[in-house]
C-alpha positions as MATLAB code, in Angstrom:
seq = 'XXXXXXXXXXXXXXXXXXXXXXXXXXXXXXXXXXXXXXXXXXXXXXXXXXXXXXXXXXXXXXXXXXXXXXXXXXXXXXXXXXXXXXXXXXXXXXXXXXXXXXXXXXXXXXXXXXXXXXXXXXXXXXXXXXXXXXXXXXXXXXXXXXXXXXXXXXXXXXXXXXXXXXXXXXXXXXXXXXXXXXXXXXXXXXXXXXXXXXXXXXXXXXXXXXXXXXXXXX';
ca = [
      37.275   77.231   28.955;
      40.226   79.057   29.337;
      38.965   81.188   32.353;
      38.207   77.541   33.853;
      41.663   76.624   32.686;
      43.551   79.492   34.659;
      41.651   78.984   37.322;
      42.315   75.375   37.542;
      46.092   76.168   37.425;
      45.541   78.501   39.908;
      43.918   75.422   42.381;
      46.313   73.491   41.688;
      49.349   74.839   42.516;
      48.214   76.564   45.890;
      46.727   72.809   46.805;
      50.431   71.865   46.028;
      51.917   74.110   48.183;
      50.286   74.172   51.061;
      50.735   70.006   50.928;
      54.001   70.728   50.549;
      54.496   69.122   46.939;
      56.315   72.265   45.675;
      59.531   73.326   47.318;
      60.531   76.739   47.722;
      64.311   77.488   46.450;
      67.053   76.592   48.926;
      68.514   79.596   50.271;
      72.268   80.366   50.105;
      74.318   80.830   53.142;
      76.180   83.820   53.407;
      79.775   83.465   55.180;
      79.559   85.671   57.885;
      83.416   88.021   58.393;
      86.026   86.714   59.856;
      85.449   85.432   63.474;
      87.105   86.543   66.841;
      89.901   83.583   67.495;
      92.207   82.949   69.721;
      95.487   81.447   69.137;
      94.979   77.727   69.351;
      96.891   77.514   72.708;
      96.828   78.773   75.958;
      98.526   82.660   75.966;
     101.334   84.037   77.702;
     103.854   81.317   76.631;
     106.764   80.749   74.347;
     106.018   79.609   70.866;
     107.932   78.999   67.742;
     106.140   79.319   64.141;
     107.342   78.023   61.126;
     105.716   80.531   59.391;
     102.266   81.265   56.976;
     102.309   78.767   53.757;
     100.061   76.859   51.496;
      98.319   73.700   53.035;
     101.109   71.805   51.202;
     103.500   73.906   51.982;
     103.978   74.207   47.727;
     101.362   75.844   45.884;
      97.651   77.543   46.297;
      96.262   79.852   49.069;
      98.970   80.193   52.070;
      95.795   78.891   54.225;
      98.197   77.318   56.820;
     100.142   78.359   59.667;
     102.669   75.746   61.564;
     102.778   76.817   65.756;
     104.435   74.870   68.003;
     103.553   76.644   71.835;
     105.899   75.373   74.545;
     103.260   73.173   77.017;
     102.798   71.403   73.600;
      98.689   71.859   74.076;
      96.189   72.478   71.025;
      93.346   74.570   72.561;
      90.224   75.301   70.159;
      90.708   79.253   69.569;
      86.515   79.604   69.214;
      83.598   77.358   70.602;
      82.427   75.010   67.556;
      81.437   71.395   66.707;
      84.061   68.988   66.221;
      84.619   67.038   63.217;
      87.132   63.911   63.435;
      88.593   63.684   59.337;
      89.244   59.503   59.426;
      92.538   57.973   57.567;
      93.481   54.667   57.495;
      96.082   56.049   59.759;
      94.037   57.224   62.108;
      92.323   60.699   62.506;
      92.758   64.381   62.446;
      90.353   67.396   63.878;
      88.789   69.844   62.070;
      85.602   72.691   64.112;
      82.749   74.010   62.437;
      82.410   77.639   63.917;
      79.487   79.966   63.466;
      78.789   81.720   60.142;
      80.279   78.904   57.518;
      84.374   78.904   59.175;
      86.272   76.348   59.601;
      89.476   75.770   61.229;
      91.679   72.688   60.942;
      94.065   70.807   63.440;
      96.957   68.074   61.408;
      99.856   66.335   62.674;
      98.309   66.432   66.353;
      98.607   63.288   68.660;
      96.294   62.459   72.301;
      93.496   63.893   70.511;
      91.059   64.476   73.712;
      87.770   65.168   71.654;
      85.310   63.430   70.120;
      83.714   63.464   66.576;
      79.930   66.034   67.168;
      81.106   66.991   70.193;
      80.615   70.609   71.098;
      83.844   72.855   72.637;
      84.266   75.911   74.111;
      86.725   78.056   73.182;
      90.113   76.708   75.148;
      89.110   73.531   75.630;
      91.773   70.789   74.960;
      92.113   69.428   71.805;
      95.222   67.210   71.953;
      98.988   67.625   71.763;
     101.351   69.064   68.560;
     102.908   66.053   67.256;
     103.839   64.379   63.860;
     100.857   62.224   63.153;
      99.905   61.538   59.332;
      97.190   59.866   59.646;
      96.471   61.362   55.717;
      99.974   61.126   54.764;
     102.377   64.105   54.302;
     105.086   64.892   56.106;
     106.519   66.415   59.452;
     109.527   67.662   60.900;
     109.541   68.994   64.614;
     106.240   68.069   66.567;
     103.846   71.169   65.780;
      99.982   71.858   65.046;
      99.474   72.635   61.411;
      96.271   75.151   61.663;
      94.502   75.512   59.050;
      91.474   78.567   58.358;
      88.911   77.318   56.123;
      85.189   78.939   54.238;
      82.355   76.162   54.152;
      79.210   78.827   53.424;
      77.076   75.853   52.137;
      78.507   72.991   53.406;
      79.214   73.473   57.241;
      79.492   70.186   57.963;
      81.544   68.672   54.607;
      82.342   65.408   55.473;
      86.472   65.179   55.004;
      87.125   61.535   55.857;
      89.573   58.996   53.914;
      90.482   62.295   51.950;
      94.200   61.976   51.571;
      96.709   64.997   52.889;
      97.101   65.667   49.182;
      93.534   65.900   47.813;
      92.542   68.316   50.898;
      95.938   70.191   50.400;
      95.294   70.744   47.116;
      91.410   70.311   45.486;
      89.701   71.062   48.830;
      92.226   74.274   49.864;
      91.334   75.730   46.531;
      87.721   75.289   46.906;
      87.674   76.587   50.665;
      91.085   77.514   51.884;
      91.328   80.943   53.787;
      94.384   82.799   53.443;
      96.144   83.359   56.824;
      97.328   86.634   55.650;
      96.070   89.643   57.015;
      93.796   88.154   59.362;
      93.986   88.945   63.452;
      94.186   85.913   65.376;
      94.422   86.186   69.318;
      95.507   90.156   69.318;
      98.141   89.099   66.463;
      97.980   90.129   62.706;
      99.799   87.672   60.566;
     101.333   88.684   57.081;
     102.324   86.280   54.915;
     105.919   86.272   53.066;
     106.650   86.447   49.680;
     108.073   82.838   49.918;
     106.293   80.121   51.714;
     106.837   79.469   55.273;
     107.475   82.814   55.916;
     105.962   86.573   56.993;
     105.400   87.904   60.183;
     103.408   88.083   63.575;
     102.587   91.540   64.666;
     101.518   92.071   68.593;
      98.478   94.858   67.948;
      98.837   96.500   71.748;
     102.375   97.377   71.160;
     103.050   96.877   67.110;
     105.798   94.479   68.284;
     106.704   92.435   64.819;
     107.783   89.029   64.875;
     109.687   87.541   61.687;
     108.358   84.215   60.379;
     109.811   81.379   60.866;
     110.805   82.559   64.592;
     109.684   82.794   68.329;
     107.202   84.858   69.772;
     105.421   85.170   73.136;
     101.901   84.552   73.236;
     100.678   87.511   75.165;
      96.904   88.951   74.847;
];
C-alpha cells in the first residue's frame, strides 16, 4: 500500500503540472544598473537648476532634481512607455525604461504624449511649467525630474496619488538618489542641504554649483 501510495502521489502531481494546476514560483526581477540618460532636454543650451533635493524638497532620498532649459522643452532622456499619473487636477508623466527604472516629469504643462504610448529618446514631452495637478507647490516654471526603482512593479499604477503620498511613502519605497549618478555626460552630487550640490561636465571636469546655470553641452 504504501509503494501504491507514493506512486499515486507521484501521478498526481506530474498530471497537475503538466495541466497546469500547479504554478511554478514567480520569479523576481532584478533591477538592471543604472541606464544611459540624457538630460531631459535638448543639449547645447542654457539651463538653470535649482539643485538635487528630496521629492518634497524636505525629507527622504534627494531623488529629485529641478531643471529649467531655456526653449522651455521636456524631452524623454531614454526611449520608454509612458505612464500619465491622473489628479483631479489634471495629469503628470512618468516612463517605464528597460530593466525596472523609472523616471518622473511634475509641474509640466502642453503635455504632448499619451498614456501607453511608446517614445524614443528626445521625443517631446511637454513644456516646464507650474502645474499641480497632485498638489504641491511651484515657484519659477521648471520640470521637477524625478529617478525612480520599480524591479517588480514596472508598470505601478500612480494615479489620484496625491504630491504628498508619492513624495513621501512611494519615494521611500522606490526613490533613486540623484547623487552620484551620470546623466547626459554630467555627474550630479548632491549638497549637504537640500536644493543644492553640483553638476560636473565629465569631458572637461568643468563643475557647476547647485542652484546655478550651466550649459547643456554633450
Amino acid at each position: 500500500m504504501t509503494k501504491l501510495r507514493i506512486r499515486g502521489a507521484v501521478l498526481t502531481a506530474t498530471v497537475a503540472t503538466v495541466l497546469g494546476l500547479v504554478s511554478a514560483p514567480a520569479a523576481t526581477a532584478e533591477l538592471a544598473p543604472f541606464p544611459a540618460l540624457t538630460l531631459p532636454f535638448k543639449a547645447g543650451q542654457q539651463v538653470y537648476s535649482a539643485g538635487i533635493h528630496s521629492d518634497d524638497g524636505s525629507t527622504g532620498v534627494k531623488n529629485a532634481i529641478d531643471l529649467s532649459p531655456a526653449d522651455r522643452t521636456v524631452r524623454a532622456p531614454l526611449a520608454g512607455t509612458v505612464h500619465l499619473q491622473h489628479c483631479a487636477g489634471g495629469d503628470w508623466v512618468t516612463i517605464d525604461h528597460a530593466g525596472g527604472w523609472r523616471t518622473g516629469y511634475y509641474h509640466m504643462e502642453g503635455i504632448k504624449v499619451t498614456d501607453g504610448e511608446h517614445v524614443e529618446a528626445g521625443a517631446e514631452l511637454g513644456s516646464t511649467g507650474n502645474a499641480l495637478p497632485c498638489g504641491g507647490s511651484s515657484t519659477g516654471a521648471h520640470v521637477h525630474f524625478t529617478l525612480w526603482t520599480l524591479p517588480d512593479a514596472p508598470a505601478a499604477n500612480w494615479d489620484g496619488k496625491s504630491f504628498a503620498e508619492v513624495s513621501t511613502t512611494v519615494a521611500a519605497a522606490h526613490g533613486e538618489p540623484v547623487d552620484g549618478k551620470t546623466i547626459g555626460g554630467w555627474r550630479f552630487t548632491a549638497g549637504a542641504e537640500q536644493y543644492s550640490g553640483t553638476a560636473t561636465h565629465l569631458a572637461d571636469n568643468a563643475v557647476t554649483q547647485l542652484p546655478g546655470r550651466f550649459r547643456a553641452k554633450l
